[in-house]
N, C-alpha and C positions, 0 to 999 in steps of 0.2 A: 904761380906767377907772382912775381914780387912788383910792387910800380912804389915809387918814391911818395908817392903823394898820402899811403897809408902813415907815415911818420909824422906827416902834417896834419893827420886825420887824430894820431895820439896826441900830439901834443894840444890840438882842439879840445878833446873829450876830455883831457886833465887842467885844462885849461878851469880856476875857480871864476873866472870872468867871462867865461864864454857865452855866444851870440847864438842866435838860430842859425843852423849850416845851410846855405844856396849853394846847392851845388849847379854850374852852368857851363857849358860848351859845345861845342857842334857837333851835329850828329854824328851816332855810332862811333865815339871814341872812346868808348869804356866807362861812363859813368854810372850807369845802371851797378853792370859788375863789381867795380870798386866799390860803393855802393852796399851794395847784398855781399862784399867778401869783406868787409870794412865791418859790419853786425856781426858778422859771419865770426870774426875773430878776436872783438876785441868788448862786445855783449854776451850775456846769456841769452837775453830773450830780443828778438828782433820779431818788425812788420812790414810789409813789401806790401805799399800802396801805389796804384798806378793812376793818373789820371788823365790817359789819352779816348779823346772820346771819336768815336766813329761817324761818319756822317753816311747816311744811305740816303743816295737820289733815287727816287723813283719816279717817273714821268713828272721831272721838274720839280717834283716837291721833295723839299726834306723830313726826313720823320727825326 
């Protein structure tokens, strides 16, 4: 699957001025994926860090 936004993704990473990448949008539209195919193709070595954290109720209390 090819998306436009990989082109924008090379010209960041050659970029000799480049900024930390934010990547942001609403859920479930592909940024994870772009994402992990984006290291996937254009690094050797890539990390797939997540930081969604889970909340368990349990009789009202959070753990």
């Amino acid at each position: 699957m090819h998306r436009n936004i990989i082109a924008d993704l090379l010209k960041w990473k050659n970029s000799p001025h480049r900024k930390p990448l934010i990547l942001q949008g609403a859920r479930q539209t592909g940024k994870t994926w772009i994402m992990k195919e984006f290291g996937r193709t254009a690094y050797k070595n890539t990390a797939y860090l997540t930081f969604i954290i889970q909340l368990l109720f349990v009789e009202n209390k959070i753990l």
